[in-house]
N, C-alpha and C positions, 0 to 999 in steps of 0.2 A: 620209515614207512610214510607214503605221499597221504593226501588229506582222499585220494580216494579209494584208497586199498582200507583206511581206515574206516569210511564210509562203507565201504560193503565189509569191512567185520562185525561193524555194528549190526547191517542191515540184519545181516546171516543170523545172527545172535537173539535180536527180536524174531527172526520168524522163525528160530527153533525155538523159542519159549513159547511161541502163538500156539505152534504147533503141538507141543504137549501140554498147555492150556486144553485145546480140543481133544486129545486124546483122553488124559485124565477128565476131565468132563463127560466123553461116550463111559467111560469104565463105571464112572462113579452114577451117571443112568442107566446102566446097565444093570446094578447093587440096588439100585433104587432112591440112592445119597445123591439126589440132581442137585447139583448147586445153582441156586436163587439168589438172583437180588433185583430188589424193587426200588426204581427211581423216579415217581411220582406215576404217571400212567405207561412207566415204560420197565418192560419185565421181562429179566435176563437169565433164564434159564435150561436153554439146548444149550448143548456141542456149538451148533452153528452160528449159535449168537454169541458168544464167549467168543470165539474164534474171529469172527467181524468186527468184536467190537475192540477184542486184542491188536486185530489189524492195524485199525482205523485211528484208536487213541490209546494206543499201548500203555502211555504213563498213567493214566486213571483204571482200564480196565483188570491189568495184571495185577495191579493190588486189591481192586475189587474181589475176584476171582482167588485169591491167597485168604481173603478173608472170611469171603463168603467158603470157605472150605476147609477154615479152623486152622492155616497154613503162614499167618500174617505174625510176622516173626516179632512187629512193632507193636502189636496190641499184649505181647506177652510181661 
């Protein structure tokens, strides 16, 4: 496999976790379980910010988001 068929597996891979980051996110606002978290004056709790922020910084945010949702397989 070349270094750039590898690159877009990866890529494809983050933005279907982004993607059902956002999804389970609408669902779980929808139940009224929104997932939160607070990082100093910065406060992440829609769909749409979960989603931007999985975009943006995928390695901090997905874990955020697993934890903030009782889902962080490392805290257990």
């Amino acid at each position: 496999m070349g270094a750039l068929a590898a690159s877009l597996v990866v890529l494809a891979a983050a933005l279907t976790v982004d993607v059902w980051v956002y999804r389970d996110a609408q669902t779980r606002q929808s139940r009224g379980d929104t997932p939160t978290v607070s990082l100093g004056s910065l406060r992440i709790e829609t769909p749409a910010a979960w989603f931007l922020g999985c975009l943006i910084l995928w390695v901090v945010f997905v874990p955020l988001y697993l934890t903030a949702t009782g889902r962080n397989p490392f805290t257990r």
